[in-house]
Backbone as JSON, one array per atom type, in Angstrom:
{
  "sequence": "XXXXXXXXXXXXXXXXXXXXXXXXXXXXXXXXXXXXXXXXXXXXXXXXXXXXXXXXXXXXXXXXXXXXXXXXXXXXXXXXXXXXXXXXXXXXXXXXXXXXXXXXXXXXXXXXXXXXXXXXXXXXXXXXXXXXXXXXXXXXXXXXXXXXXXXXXXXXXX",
  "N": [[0.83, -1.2, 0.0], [2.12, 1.48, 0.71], [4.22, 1.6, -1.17], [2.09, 1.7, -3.26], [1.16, 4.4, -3.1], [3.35, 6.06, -2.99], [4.2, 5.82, -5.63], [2.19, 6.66, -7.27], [2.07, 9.85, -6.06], [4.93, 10.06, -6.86], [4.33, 9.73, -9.84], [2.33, 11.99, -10.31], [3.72, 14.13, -9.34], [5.82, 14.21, -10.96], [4.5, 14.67, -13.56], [3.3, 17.1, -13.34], [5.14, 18.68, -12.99], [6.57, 18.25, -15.42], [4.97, 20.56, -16.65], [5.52, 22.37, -16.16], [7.99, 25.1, -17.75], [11.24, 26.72, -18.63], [11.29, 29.26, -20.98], [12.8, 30.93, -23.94], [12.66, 33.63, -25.9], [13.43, 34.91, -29.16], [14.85, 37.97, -30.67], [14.93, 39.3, -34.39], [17.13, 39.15, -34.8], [19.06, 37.7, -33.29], [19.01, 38.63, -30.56], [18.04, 38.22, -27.24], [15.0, 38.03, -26.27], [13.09, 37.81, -24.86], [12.23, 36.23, -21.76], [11.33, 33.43, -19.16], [9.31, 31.33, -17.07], [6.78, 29.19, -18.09], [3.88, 27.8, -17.77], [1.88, 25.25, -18.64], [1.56, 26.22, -21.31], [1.66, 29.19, -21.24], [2.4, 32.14, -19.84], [3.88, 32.12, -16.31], [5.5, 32.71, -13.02], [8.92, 33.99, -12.54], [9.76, 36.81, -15.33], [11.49, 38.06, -17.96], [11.81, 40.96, -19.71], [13.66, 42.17, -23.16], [15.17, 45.09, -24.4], [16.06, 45.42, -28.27], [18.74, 46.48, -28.17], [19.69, 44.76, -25.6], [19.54, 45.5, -23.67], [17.47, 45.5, -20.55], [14.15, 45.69, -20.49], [11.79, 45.24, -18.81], [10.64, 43.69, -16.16], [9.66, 41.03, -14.29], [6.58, 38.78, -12.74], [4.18, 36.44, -13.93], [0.93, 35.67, -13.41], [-1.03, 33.0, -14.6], [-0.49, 34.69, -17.58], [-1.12, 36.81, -16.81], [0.25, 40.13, -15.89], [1.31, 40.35, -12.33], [2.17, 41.01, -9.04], [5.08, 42.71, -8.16], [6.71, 44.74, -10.34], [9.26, 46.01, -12.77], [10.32, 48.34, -14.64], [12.16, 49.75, -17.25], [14.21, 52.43, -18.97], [15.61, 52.6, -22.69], [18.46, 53.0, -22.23], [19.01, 51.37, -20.16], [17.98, 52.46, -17.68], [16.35, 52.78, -14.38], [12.64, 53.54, -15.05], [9.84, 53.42, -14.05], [7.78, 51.58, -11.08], [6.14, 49.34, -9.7], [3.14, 47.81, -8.42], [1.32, 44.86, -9.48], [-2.47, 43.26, -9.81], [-3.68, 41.0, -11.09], [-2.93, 41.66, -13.73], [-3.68, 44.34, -13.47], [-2.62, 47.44, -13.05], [-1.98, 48.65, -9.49], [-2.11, 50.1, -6.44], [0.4, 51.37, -4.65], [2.59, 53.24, -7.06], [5.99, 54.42, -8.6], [7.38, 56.78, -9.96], [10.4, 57.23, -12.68], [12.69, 60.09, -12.51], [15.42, 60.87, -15.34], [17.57, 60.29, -14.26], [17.02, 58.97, -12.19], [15.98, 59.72, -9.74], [12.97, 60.25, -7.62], [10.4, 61.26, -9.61], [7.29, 61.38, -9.16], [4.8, 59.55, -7.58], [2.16, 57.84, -7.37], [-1.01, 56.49, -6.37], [-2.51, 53.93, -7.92], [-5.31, 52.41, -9.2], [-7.15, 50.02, -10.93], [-5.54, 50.96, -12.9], [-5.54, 52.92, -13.33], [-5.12, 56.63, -12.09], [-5.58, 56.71, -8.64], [-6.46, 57.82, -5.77], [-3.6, 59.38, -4.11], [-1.22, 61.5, -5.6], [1.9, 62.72, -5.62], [4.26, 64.87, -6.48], [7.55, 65.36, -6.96], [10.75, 67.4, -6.88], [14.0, 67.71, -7.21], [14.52, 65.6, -5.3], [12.5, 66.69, -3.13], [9.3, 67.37, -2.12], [6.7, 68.82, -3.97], [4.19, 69.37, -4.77], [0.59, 68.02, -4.24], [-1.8, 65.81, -5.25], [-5.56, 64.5, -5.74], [-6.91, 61.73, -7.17], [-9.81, 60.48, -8.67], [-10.58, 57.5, -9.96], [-9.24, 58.15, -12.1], [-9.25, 61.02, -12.58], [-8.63, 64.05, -11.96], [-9.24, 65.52, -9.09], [-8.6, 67.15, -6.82], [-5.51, 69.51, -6.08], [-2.37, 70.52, -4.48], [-0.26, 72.64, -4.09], [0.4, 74.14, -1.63], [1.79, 72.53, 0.84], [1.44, 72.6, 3.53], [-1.23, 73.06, 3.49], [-2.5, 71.15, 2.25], [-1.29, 68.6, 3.98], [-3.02, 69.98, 6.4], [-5.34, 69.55, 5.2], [-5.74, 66.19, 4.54], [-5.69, 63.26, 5.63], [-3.03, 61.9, 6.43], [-2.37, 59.19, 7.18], [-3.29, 57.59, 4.9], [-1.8, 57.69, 2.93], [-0.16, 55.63, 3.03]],
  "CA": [[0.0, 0.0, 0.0], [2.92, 2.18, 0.62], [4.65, 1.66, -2.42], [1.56, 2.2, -4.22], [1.08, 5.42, -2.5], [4.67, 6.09, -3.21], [4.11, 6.04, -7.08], [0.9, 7.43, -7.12], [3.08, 10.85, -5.89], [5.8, 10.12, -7.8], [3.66, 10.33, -10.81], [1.39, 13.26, -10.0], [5.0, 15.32, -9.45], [7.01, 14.2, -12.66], [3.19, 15.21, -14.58], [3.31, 18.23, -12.73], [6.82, 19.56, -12.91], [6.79, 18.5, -16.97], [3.92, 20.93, -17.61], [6.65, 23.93, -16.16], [8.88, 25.05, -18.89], [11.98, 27.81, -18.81], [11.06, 29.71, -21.87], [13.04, 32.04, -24.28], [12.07, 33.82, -27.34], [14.65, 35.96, -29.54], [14.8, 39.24, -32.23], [15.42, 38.3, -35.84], [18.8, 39.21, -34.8], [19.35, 36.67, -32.41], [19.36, 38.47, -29.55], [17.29, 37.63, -26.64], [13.81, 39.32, -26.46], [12.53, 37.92, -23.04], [12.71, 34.66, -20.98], [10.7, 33.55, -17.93], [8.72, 29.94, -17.04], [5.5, 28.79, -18.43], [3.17, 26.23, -17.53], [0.53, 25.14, -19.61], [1.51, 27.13, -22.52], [0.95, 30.17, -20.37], [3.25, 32.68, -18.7], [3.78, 32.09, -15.31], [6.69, 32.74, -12.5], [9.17, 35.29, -13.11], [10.05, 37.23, -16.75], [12.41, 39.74, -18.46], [11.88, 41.53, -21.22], [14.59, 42.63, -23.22], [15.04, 45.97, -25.94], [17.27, 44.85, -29.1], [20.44, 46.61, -27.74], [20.12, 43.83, -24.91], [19.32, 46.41, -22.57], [16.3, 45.16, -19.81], [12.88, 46.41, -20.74], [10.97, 45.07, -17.71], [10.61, 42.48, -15.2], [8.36, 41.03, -12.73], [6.0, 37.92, -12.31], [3.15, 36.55, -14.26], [0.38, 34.07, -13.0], [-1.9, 32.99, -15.86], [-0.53, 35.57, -18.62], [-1.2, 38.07, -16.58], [1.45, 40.39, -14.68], [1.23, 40.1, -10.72], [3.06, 41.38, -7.65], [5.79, 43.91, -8.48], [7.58, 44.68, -11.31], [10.19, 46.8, -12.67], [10.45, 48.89, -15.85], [13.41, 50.61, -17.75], [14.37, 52.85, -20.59], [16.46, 51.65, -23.63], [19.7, 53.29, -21.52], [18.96, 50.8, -18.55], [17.33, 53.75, -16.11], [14.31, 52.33, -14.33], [11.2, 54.46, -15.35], [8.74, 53.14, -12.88], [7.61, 50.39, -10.66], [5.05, 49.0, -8.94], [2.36, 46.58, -8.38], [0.04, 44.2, -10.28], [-3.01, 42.6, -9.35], [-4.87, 40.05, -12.02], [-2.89, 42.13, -14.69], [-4.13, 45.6, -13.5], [-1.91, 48.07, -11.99], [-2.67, 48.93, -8.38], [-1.33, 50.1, -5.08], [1.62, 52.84, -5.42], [3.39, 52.96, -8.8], [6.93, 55.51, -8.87], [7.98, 57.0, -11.65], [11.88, 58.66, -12.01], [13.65, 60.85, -14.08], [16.36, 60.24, -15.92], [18.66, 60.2, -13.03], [16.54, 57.32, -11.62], [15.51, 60.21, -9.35], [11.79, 59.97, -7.88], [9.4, 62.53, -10.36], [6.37, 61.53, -9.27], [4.59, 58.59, -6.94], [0.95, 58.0, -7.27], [-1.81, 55.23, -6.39], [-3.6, 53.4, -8.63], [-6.12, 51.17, -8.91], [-7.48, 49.23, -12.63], [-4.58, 50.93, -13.98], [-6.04, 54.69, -13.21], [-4.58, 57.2, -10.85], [-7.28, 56.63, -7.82], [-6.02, 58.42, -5.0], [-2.93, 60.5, -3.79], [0.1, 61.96, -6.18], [3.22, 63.63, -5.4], [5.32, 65.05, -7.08], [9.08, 65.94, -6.63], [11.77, 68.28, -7.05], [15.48, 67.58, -6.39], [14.31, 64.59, -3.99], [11.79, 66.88, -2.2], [7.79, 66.98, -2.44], [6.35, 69.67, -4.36], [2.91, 69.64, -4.96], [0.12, 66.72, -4.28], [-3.36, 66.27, -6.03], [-5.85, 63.59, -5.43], [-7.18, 61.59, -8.42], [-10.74, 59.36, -8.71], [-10.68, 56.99, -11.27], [-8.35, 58.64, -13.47], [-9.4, 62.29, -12.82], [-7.87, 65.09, -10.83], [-10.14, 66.14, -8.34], [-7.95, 68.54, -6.21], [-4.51, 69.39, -6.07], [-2.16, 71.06, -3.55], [1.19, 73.49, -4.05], [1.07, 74.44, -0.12], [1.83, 71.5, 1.64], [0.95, 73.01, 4.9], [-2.57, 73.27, 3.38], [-2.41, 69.2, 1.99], [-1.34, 67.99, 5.23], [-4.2, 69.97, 7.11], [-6.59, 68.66, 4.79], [-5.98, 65.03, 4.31], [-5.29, 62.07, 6.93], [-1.62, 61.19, 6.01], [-2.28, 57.76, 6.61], [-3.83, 57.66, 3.41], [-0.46, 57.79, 1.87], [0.74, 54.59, 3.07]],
  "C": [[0.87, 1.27, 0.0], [3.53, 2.49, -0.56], [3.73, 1.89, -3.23], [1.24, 3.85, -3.9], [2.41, 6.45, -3.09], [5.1, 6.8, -4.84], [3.44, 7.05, -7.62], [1.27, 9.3, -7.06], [3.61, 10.46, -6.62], [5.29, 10.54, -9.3], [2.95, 11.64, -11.37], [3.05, 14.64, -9.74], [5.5, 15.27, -10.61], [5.17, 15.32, -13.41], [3.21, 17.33, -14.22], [4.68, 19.09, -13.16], [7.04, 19.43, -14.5], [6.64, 19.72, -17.95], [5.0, 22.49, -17.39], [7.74, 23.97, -17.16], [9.42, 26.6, -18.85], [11.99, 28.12, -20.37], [11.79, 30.87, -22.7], [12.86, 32.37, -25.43], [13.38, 35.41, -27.71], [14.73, 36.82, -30.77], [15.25, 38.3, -33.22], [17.08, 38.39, -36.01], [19.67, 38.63, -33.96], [19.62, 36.92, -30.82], [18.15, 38.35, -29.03], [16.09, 38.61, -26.36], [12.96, 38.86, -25.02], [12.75, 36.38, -22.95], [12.16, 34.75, -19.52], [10.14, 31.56, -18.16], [7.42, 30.45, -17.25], [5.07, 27.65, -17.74], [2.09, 26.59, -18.02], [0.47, 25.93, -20.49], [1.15, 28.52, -22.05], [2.0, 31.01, -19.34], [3.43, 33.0, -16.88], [5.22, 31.99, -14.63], [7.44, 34.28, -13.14], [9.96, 35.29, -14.44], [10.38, 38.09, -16.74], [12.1, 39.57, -19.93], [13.18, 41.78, -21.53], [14.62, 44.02, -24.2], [16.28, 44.96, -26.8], [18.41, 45.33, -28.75], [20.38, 45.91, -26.46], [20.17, 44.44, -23.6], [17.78, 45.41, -21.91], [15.13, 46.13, -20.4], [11.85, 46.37, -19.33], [11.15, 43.89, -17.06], [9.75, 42.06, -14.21], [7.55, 39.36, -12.92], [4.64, 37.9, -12.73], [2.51, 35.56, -13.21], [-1.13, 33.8, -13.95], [-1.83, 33.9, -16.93], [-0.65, 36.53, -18.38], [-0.22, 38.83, -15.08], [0.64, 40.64, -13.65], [2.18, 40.4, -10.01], [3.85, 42.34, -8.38], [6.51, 43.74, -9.2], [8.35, 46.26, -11.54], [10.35, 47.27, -14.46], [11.29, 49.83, -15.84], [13.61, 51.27, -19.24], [15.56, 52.05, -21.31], [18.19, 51.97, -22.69], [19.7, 52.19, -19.96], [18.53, 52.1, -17.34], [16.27, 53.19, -15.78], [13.6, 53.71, -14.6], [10.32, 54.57, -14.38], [8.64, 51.53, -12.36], [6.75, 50.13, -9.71], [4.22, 47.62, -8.84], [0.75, 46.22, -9.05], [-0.69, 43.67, -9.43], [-3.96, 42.02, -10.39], [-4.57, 40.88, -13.28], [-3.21, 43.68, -14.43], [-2.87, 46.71, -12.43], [-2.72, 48.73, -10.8], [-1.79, 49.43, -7.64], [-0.44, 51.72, -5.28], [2.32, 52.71, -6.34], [4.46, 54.25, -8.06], [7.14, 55.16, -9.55], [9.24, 58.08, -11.23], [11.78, 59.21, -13.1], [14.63, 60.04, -15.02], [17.65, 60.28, -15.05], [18.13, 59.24, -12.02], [16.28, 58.38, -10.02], [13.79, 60.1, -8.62], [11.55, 61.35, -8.5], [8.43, 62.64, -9.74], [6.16, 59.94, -8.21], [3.0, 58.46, -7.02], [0.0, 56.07, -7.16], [-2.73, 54.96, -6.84], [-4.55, 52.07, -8.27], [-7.01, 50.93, -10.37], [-6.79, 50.01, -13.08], [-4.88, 52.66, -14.14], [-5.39, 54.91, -12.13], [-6.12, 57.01, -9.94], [-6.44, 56.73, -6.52], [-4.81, 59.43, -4.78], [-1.66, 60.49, -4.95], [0.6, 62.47, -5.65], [4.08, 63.36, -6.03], [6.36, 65.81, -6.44], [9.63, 66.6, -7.43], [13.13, 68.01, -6.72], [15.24, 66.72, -5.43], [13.02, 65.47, -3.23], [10.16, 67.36, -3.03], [7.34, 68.45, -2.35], [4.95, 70.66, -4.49], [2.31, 67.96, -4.75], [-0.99, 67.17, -4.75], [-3.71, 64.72, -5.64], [-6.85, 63.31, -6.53], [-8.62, 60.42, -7.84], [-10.82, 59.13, -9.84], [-10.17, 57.63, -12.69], [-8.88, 60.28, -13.42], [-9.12, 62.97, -11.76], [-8.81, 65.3, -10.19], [-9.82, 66.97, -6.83], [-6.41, 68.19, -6.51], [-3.89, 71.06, -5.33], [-0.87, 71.81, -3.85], [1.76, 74.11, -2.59], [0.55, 73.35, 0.45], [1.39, 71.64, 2.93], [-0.91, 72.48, 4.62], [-3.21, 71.35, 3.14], [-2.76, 68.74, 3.21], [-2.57, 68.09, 6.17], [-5.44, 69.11, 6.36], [-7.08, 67.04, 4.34], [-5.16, 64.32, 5.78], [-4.39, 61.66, 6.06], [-1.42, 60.09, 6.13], [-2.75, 57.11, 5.47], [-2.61, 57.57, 2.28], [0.34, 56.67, 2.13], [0.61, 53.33, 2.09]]
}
């Protein structure tokens, strides 16, 4: 009974672990254009993009084809751009975005992939102005921080 037990697992893992597959696909110029694991014909685990000068494009973690948890995006010079977090493919949560000095510009929280709550933006590292967005539309915004602070609950920004 053991030994059939034994197999029984053994089988159900090899079937299992077959259906995962390290995946890479490449420009007509042979260099590498991204690479990550699949299962079931289907992007899942983590993946890099690449641009054709072999520079990173992005990175992060699908689960069913669609990106999940946090990822990381860059221009063709390698600078990240922005980064943040997926949920079922949709961007959510806090996203930053830099300059070109990999600086923060800007920080804002989305939700289906719209600004939907607080922005700030920067200056030289320091916080300039904030505005607060529903569903993708401005619906105030602040240049005296004194005035921000009084008017919103700062835990709102975590």
């Amino acid at each position: 009974m053991k030994k059939n037990l034994f197999y029984i697992i053994l089988l159900i893992s090899l079937s299992a672990s077959a259906q995962k597959t390290y995946q890479k696909n490449y420009f007509d110029n042979g260099n590498l254009k991204s690479e990550g694991w699949t299962k079931n014909n289907q992007k899942n685990g983590y993946w890099k993009f690449y641009y054709e000068n072999r520079s990173i494009e992005k990175e992060g973690h699908f689960s069913a084809n669609k990106p999940v948890k946090y990822w990381y995006f860059y221009t063709e010079n390698g600078i990240k751009k922005s980064e943040g977090h997926f949920i079922k493919g949709e961007k959510t949560n806090w996203w930053l975005f830099y300059d070109d000095k990999e600086k923060i510009d800007y920080k804002c929280q989305l939700k289906h992939n719209k600004k939907n709550g607080f922005c700030l933006m920067y200056k030289n590292e320091k916080l300039i102005s904030a505005a607060k967005f529903k569903a993708g539309k401005k619906i105030k915004e602040w240049t005296d921080l004194k005035a921000f602070k009084k008017e919103n609950n700062l835990l709102d920004l975590q």
